[in-house]
LOGULO-235457 format. One record per residue (C-alpha): residue number from 1; residue in one letter; x, y, z. Coordinates in steps of 0.001 Angstrom, whole numbers. Layout:
N
<nr = NUM, rest = A, x = X, y = Y, z = Z>
...
END
This chain:
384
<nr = 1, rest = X, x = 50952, y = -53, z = 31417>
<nr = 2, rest = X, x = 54036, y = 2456, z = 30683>
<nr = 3, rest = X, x = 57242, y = 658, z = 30354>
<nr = 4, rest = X, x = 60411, y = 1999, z = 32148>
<nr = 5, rest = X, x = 62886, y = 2387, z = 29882>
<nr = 6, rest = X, x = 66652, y = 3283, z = 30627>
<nr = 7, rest = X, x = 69004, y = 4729, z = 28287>
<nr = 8, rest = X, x = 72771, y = 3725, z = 28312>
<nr = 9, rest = X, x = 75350, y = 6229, z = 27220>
<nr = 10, rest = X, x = 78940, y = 7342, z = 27470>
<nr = 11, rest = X, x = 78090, y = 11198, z = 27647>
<nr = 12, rest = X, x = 75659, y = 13008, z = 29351>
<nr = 13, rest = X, x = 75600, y = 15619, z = 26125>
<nr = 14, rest = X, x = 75035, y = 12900, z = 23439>
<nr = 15, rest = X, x = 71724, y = 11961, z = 25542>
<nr = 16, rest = X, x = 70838, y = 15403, z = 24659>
<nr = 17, rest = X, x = 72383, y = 16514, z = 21443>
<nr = 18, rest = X, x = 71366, y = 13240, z = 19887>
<nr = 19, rest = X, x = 68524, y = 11611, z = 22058>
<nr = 20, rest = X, x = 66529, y = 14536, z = 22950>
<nr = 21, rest = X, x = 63789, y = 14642, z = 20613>
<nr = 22, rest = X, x = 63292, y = 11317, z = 21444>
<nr = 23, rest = X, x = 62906, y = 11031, z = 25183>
<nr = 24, rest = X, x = 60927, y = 13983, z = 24492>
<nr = 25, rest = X, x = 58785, y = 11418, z = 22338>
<nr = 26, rest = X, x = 58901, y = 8606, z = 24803>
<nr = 27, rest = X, x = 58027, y = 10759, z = 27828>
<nr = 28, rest = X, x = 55159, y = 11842, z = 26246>
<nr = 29, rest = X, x = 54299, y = 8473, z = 25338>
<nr = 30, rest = X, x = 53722, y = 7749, z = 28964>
<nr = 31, rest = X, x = 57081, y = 5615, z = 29375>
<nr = 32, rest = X, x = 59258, y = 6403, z = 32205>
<nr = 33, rest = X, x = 62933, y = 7386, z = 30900>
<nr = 34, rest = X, x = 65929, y = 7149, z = 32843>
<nr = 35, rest = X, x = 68810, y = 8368, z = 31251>
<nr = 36, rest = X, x = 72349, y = 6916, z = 32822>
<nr = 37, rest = X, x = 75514, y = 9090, z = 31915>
<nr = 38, rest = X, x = 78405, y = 9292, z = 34017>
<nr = 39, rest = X, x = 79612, y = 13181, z = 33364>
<nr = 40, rest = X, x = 76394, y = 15222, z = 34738>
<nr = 41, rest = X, x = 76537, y = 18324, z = 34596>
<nr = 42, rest = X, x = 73555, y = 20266, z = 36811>
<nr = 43, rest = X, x = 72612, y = 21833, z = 33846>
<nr = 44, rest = X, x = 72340, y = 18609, z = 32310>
<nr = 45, rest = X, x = 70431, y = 17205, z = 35127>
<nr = 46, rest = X, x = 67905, y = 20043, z = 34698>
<nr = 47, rest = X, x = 67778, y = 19468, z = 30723>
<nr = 48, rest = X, x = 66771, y = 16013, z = 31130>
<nr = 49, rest = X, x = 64346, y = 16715, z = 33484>
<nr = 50, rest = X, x = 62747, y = 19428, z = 31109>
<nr = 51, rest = X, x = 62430, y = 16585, z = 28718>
<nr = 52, rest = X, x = 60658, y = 14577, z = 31334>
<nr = 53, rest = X, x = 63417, y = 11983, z = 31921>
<nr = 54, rest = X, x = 65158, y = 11417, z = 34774>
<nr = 55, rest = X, x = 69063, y = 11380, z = 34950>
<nr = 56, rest = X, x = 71239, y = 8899, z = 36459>
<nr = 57, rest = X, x = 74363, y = 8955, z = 37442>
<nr = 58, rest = X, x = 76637, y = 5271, z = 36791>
<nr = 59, rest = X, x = 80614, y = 4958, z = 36830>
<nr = 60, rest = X, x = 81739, y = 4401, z = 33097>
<nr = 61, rest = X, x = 85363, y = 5771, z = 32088>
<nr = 62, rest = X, x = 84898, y = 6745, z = 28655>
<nr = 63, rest = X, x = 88143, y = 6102, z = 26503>
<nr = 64, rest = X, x = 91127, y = 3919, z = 27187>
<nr = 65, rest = X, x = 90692, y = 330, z = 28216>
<nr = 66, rest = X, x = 91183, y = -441, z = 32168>
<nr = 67, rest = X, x = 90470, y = -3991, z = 32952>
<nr = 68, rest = X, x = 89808, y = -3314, z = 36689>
<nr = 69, rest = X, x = 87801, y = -565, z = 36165>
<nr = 70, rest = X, x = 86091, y = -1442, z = 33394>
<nr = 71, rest = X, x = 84805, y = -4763, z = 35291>
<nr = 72, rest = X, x = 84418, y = -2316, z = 38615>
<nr = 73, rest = X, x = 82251, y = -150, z = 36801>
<nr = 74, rest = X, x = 80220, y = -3033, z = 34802>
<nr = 75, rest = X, x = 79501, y = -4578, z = 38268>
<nr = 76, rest = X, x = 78165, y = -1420, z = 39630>
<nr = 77, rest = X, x = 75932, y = -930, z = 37057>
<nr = 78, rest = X, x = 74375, y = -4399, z = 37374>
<nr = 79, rest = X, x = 73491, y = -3528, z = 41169>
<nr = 80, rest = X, x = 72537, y = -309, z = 39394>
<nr = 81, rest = X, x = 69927, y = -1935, z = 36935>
<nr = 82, rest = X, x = 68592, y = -4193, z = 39676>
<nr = 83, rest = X, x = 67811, y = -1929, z = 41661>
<nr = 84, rest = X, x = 65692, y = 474, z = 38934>
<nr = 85, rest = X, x = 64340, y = -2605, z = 37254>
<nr = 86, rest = X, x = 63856, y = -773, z = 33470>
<nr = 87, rest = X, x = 61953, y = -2890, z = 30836>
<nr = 88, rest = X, x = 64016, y = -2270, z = 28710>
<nr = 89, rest = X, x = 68125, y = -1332, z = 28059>
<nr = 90, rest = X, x = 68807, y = 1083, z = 24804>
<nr = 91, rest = X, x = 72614, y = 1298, z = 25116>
<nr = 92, rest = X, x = 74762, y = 3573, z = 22544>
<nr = 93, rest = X, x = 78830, y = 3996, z = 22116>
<nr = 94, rest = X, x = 81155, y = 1777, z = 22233>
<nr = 95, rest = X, x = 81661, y = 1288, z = 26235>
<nr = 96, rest = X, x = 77647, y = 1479, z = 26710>
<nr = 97, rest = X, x = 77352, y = -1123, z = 24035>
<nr = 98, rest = X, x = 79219, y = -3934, z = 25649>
<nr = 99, rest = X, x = 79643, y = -3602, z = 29319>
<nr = 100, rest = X, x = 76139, y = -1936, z = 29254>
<nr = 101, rest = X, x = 74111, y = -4764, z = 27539>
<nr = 102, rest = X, x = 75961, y = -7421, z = 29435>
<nr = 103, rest = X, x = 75851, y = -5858, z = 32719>
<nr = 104, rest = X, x = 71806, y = -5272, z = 31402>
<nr = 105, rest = X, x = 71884, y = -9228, z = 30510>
<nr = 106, rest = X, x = 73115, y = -10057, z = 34038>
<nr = 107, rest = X, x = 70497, y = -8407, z = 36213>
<nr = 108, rest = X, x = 68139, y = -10049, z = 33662>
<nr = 109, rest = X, x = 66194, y = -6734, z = 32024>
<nr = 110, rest = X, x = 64040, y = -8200, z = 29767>
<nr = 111, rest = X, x = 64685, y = -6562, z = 26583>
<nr = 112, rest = X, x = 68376, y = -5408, z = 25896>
<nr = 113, rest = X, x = 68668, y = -2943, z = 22334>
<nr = 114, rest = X, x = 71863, y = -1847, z = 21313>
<nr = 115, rest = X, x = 72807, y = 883, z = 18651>
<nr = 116, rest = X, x = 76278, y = 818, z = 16597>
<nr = 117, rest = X, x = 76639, y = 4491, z = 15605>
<nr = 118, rest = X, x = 79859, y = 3911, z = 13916>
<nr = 119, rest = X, x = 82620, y = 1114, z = 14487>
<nr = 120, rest = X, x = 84679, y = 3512, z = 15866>
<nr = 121, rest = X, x = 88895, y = 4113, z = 16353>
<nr = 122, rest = X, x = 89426, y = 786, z = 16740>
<nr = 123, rest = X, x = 87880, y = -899, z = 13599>
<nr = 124, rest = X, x = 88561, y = 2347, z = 11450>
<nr = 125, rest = X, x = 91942, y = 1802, z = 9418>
<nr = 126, rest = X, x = 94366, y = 4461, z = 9403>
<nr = 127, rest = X, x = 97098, y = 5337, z = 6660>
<nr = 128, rest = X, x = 99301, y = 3198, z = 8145>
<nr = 129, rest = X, x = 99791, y = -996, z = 8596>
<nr = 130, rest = X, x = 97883, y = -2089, z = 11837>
<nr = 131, rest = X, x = 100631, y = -2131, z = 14855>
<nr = 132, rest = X, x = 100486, y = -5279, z = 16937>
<nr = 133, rest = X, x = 99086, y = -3111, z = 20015>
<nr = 134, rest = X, x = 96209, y = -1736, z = 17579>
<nr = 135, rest = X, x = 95700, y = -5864, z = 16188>
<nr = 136, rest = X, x = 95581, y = -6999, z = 19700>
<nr = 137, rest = X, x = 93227, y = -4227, z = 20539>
<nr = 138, rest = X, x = 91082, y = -4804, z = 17923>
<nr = 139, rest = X, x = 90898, y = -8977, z = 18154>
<nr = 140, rest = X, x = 89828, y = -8408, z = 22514>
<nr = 141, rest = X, x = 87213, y = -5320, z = 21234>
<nr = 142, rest = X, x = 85617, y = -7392, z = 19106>
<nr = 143, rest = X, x = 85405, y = -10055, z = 21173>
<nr = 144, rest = X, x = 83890, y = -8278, z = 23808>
<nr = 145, rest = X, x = 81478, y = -7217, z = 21376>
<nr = 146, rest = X, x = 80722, y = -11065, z = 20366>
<nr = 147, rest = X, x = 80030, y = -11547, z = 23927>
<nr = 148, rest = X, x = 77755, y = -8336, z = 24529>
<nr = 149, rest = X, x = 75809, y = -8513, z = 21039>
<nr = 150, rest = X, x = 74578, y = -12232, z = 21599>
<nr = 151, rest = X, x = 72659, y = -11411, z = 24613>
<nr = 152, rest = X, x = 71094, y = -8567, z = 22730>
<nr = 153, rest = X, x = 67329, y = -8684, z = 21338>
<nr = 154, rest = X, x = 68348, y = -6081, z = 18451>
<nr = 155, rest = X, x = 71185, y = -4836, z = 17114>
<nr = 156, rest = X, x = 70958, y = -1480, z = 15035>
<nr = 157, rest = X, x = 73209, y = 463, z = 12892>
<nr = 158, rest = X, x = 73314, y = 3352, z = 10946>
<nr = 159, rest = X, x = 74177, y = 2044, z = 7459>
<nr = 160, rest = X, x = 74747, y = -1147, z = 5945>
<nr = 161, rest = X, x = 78317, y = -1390, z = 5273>
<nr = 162, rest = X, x = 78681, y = -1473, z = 9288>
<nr = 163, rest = X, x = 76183, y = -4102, z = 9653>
<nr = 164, rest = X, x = 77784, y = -6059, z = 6925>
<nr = 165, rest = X, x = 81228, y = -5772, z = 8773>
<nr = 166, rest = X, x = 79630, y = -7095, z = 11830>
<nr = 167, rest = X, x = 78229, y = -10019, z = 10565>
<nr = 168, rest = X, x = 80717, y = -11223, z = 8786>
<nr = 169, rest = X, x = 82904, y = -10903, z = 11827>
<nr = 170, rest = X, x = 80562, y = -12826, z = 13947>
<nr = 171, rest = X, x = 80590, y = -9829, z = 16064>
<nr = 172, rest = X, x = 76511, y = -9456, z = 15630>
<nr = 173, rest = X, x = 73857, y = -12171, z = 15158>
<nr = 174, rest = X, x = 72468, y = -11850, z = 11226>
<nr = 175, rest = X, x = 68886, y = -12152, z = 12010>
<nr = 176, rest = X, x = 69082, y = -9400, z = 14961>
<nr = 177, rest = X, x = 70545, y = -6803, z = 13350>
<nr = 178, rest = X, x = 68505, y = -4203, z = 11305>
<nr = 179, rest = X, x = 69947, y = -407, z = 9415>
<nr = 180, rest = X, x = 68299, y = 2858, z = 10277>
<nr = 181, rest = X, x = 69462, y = 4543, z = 8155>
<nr = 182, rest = X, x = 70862, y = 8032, z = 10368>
<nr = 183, rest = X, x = 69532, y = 8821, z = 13773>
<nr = 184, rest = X, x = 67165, y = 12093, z = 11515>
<nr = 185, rest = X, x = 67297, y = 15570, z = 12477>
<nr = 186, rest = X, x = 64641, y = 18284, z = 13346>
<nr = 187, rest = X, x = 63593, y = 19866, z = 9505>
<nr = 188, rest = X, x = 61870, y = 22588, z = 11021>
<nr = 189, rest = X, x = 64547, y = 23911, z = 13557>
<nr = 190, rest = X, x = 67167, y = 23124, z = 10922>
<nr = 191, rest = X, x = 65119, y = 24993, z = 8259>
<nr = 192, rest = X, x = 66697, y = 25848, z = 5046>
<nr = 193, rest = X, x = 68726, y = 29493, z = 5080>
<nr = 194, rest = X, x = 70176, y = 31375, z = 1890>
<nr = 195, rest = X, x = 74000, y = 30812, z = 1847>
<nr = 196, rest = X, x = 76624, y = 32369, z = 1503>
<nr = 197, rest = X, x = 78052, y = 33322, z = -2209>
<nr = 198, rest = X, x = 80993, y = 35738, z = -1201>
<nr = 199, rest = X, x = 82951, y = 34551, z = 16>
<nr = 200, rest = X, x = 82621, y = 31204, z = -728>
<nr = 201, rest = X, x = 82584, y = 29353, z = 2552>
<nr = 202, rest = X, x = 83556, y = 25845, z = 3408>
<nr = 203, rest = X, x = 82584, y = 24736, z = 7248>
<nr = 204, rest = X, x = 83523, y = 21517, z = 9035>
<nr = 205, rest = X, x = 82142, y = 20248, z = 12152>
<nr = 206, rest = X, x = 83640, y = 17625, z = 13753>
<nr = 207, rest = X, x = 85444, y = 16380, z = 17251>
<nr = 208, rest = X, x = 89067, y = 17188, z = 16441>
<nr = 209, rest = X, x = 90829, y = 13564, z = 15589>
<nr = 210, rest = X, x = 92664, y = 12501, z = 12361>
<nr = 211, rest = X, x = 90405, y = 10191, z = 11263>
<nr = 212, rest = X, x = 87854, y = 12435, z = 10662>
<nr = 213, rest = X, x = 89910, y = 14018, z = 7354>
<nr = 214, rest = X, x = 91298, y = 17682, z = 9187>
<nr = 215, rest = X, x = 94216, y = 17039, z = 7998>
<nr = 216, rest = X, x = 93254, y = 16312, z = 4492>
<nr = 217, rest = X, x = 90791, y = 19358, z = 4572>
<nr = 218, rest = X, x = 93923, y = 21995, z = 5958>
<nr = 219, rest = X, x = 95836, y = 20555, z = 2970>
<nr = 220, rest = X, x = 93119, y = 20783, z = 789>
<nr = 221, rest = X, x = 92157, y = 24008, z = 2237>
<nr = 222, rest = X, x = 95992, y = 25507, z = 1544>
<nr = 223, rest = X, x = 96034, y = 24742, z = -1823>
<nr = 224, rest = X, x = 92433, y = 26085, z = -2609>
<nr = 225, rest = X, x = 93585, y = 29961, z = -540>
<nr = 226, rest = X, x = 97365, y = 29415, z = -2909>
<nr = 227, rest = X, x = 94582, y = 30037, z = -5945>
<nr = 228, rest = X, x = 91794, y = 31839, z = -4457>
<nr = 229, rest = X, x = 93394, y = 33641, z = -1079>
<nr = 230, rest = X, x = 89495, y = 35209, z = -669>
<nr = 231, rest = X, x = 87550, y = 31858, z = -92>
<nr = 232, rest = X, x = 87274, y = 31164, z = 4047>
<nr = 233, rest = X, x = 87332, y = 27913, z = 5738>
<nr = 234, rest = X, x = 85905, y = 27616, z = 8926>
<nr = 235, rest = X, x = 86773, y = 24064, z = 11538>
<nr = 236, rest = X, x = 84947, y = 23927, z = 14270>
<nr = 237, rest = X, x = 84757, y = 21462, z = 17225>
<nr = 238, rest = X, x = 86810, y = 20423, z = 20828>
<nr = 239, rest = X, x = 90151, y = 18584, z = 21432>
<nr = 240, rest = X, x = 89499, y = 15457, z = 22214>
<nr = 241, rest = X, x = 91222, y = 12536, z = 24261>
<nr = 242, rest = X, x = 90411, y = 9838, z = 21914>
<nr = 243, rest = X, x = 93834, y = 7728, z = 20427>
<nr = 244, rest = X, x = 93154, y = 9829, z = 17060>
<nr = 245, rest = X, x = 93336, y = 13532, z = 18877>
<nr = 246, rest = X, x = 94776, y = 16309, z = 17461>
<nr = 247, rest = X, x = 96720, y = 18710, z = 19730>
<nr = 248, rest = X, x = 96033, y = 22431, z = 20742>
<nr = 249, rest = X, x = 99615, y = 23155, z = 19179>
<nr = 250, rest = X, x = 99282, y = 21681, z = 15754>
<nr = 251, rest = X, x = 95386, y = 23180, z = 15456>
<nr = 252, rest = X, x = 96718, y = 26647, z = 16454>
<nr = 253, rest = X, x = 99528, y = 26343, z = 14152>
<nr = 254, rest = X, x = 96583, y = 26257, z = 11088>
<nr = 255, rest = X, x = 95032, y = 29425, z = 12079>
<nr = 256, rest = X, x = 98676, y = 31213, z = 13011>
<nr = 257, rest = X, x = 99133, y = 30380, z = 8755>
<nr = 258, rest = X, x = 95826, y = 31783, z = 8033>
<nr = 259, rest = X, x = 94672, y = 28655, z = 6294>
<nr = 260, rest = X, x = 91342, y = 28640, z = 8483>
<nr = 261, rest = X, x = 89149, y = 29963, z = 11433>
<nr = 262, rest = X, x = 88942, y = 28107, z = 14850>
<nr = 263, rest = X, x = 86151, y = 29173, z = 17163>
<nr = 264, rest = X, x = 86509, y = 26083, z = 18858>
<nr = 265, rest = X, x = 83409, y = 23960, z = 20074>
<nr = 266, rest = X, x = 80587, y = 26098, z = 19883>
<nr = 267, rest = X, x = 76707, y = 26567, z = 18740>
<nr = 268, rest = X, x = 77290, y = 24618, z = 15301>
<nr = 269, rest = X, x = 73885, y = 26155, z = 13404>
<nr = 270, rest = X, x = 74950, y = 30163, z = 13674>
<nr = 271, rest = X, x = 78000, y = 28845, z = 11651>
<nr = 272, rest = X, x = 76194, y = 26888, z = 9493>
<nr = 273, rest = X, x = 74275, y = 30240, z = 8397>
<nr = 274, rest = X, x = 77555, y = 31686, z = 7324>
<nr = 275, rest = X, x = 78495, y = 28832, z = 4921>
<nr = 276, rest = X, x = 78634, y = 27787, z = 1428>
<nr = 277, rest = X, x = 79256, y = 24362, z = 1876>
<nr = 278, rest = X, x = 79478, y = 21601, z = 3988>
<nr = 279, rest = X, x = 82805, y = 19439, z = 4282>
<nr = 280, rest = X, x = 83240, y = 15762, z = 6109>
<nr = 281, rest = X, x = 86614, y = 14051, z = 4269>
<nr = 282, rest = X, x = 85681, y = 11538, z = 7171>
<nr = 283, rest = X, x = 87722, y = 8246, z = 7002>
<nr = 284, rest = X, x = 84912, y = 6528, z = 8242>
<nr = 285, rest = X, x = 80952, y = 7141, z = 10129>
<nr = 286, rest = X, x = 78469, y = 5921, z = 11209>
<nr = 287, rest = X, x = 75951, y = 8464, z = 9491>
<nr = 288, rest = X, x = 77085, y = 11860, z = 10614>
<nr = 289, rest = X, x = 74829, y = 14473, z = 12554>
<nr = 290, rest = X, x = 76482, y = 17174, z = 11215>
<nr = 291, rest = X, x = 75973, y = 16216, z = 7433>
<nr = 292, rest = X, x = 72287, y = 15673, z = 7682>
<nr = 293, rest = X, x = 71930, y = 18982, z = 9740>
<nr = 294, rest = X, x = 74115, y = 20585, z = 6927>
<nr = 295, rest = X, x = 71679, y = 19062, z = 4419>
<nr = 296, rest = X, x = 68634, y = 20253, z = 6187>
<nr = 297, rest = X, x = 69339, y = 23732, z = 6065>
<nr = 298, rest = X, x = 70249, y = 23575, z = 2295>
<nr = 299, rest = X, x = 74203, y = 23161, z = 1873>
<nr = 300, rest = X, x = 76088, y = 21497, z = -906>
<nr = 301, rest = X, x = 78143, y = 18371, z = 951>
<nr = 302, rest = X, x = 81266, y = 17336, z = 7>
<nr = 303, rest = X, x = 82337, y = 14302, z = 2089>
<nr = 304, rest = X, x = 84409, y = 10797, z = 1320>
<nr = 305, rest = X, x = 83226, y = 7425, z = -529>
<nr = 306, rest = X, x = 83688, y = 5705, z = 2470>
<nr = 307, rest = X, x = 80943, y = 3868, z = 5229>
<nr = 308, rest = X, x = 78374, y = 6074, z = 6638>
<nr = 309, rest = X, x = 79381, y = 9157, z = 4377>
<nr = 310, rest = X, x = 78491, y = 7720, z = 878>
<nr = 311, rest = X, x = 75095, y = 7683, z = 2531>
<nr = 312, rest = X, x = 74839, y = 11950, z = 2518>
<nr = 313, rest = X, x = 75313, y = 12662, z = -832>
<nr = 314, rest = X, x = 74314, y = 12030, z = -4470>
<nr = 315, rest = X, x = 77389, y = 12484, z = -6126>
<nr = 316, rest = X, x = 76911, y = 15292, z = -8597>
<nr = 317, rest = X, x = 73638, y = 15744, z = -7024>
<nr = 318, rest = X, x = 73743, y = 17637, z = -3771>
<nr = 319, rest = X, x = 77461, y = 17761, z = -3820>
<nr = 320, rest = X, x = 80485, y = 15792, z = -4221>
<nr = 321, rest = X, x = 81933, y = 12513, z = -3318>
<nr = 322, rest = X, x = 86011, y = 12088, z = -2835>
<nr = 323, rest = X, x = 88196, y = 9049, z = -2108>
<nr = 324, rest = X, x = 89162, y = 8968, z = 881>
<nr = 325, rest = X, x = 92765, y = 10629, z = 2479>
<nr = 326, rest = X, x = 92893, y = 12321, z = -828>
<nr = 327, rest = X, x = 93280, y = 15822, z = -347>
<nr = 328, rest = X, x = 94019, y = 16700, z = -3825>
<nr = 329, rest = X, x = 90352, y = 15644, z = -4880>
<nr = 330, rest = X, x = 89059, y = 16894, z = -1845>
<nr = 331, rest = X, x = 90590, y = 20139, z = -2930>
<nr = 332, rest = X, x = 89175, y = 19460, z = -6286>
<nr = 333, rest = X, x = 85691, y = 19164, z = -5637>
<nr = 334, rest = X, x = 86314, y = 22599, z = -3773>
<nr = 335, rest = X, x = 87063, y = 24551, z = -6532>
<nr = 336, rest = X, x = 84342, y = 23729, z = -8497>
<nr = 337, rest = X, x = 82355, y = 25550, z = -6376>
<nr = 338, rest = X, x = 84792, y = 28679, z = -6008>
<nr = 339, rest = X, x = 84820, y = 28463, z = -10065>
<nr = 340, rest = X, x = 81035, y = 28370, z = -10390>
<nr = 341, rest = X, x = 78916, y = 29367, z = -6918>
<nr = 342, rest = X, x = 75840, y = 28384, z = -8994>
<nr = 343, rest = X, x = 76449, y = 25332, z = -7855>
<nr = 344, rest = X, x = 75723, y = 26193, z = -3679>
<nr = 345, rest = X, x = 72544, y = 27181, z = -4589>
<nr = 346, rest = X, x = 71137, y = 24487, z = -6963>
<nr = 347, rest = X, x = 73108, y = 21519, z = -5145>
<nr = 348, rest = X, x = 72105, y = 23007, z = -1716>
<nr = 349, rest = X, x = 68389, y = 22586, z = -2622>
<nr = 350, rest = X, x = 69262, y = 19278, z = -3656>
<nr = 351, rest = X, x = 70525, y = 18483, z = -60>
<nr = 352, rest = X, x = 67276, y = 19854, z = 1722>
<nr = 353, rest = X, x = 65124, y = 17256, z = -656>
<nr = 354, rest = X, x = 67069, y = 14045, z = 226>
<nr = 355, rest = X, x = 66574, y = 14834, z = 4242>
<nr = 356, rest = X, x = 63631, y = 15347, z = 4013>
<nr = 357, rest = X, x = 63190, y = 11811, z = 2391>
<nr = 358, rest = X, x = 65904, y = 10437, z = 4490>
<nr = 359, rest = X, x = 66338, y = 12342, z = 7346>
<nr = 360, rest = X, x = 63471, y = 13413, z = 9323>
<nr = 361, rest = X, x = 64175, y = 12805, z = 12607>
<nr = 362, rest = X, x = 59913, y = 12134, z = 13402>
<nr = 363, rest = X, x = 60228, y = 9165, z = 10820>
<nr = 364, rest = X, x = 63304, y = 7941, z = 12448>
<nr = 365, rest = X, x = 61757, y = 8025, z = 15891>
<nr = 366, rest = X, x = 58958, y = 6262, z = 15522>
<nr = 367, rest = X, x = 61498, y = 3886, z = 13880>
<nr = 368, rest = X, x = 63513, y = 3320, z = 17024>
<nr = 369, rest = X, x = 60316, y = 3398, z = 18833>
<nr = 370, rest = X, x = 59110, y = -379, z = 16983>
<nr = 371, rest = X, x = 61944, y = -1761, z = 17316>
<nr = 372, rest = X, x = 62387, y = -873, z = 20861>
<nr = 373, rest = X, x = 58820, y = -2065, z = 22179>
<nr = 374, rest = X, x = 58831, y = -5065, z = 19830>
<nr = 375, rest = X, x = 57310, y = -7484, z = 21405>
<nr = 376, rest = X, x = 58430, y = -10245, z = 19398>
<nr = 377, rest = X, x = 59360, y = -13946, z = 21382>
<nr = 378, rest = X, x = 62978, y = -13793, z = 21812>
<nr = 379, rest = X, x = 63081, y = -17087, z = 24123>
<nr = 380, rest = X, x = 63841, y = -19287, z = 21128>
<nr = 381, rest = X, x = 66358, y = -17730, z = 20736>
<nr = 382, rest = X, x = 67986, y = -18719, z = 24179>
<nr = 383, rest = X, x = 68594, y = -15125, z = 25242>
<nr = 384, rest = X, x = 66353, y = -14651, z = 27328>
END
């Protein structure tokens, strides 16, 4: 019979963005999908029913840590889950992750999944000592995560340096947890386009925080325009509210100098059309969207040696690899491809071959799929 499965997350527009192909997948299947977000939107309630899923509103408050809310909003969504009875919990984000599995473990669904896309502001070091806040932060995070994690069937990240980091911690049970290796995009709607050669153009997409490199790319980006004042650089992306955030001032301040172009968040694949190359000087990721849709449509990457980015690019192969927080080899790698644009053409075909062996998002589906309907015997386990 079709199992009910009910998706967990902290956004109504990651459900789409990042889940859509796949509900589209499971619907079709025959499952029933509920997909819980607390931020609907009605034109987010319509999407997901175009998708044939049906959207559910649940209390979750998305960044900062409230004690009494959090454990309002956990409660609620046990009475929640008991009353829609899914066979099955796939929770994403950090919030989703723990209060969602254990509030999925308490009205006793019987298969729990969880997905790690990244470890996220609080296990991502900065370029400064920890503060005691930020220690203490991190010590009750992960043990939340300890808690939630052991009452999960299967724990799944997006490249092995997180799932090492986990383990070791004790924050996720060894034999549970598996690597998928990037959640895969569409190859046909992110089909390969020509791109640009004059100017050369370097794009980054990315919610606005510090620990996704903007910073390091406006230095970067100043020093390449103090040589080459032709070659554009394009940010976009939204404010956000996370610890991390940059402000409205300081981002304005960038584009008052003329150092680069702020549309703000918008359509990411029209911009994509008008660039050269691809730039994530990311501290830290999961594996980023943005990369392998960069990759897909045939641009050169340039991102960090760190978790989750290393995984996007062959260094010297489809682009370039820099240490991270250094924006004088970011800046580096940059003018390689000002000095020679031969490069955006040979290393952006390079991209479009490794997702297409790494990142098709039909391969990574059906991936998620096993691994969601295994039916393995988890009672030995005592989990049950």
């Amino acid at each position: 019979m079709p199992k009910t499965i009910a998706l967990i997350a902290h956004h109504a527009g990651s459900l789409l963005n990042f889940r859509g192909d796949w509900i589209q997948g499971l619907c079709a299947s025959g499952a029933r999908v509920l997909c819980l977000a607390p931020d609907y939107l009605d034109e987010d309630r319509a999407a997901v029913r175009r998708l044939g899923a049906e959207p559910i509103d649940y209390g979750l408050q998305r960044t900062g840590m409230n004690p009494v809310r959090d454990l309002r909003d956990a409660w609620a969504l046990v009475r929640l889950l008991r009353r829609l009875r899914p066979d099955v919990t796939f929770a994403f984000s950090t919030k989703p992750v723990i209060y969602g599995s254990l509030a999925a473990w308490a009205a006793r669904v019987p298969r729990r999944v969880a997905m790690i896309e990244g470890v996220g502001f609080v296990f991502t070091d900065g370029d400064r000592p920890l503060g005691w806040k930020r220690r203490i932060l991190r010590r009750v995070v992960g043990g939340l995560y300890r808690l939630a994690l052991s009452r999960t069937h299967q724990v799944i990240f997006l490249n092995p340096d997180d799932r090492r980091e986990f383990v070791e911690r004790g924050l996720a049970p060894a034999d549970r947890a598996v690597v998928l290796g990037g959640i895969g995009v569409d190859l046909d709607a992110w089909a390969p386009v020509p791109p640009v050669r004059e100017p050369v153009t370097f794009l980054l997409v990315a919610r606005l925080l510090r620990e996704k490199g903007i910073v390091e790319y406006v230095a970067a980006a100043r020093e390449v325009r103090g040589r080459h004042p032709g070659v554009r650089f394009l940010l976009l992306g939204g404010l956000d509210s996370n610890p991390g955030g940059l402000g409205r001032a300081e981002v304005q301040s960038w584009v008052d100098e003329g150092i680069l172009e702020w549309p703000g968040h918008v359509e990411v694949r029209p911009w994509m059309m008008r660039a050269s190359v691809f730039v994530l000087p990311s501290w830290r990721e999961g594996v980023p969207r943005s990369t392998q849709e960069a990759m897909a449509m045939g641009r050169p990457v340039i991102t960090t040696d760190a978790p989750g980015c290393r995984e996007t690019v062959e260094d010297g192969v489809n682009g370039y690899r820099v240490p991270v927080r250094d924006a004088r080899a970011l800046a580096q790698a940059m003018l390689r491809f000002v000095r020679d644009p031969g490069r955006i053409e040979s290393m952006g075909a390079a991209s479009r071959r490794l997702a297409e062996d790494r990142f098709d998002v039909r391969r990574v589906n059906a991936r998620l799929s096993e691994w969601l309907w295994d039916a393995a015997d988890d009672d030995h386990r005592g989990i049950a």
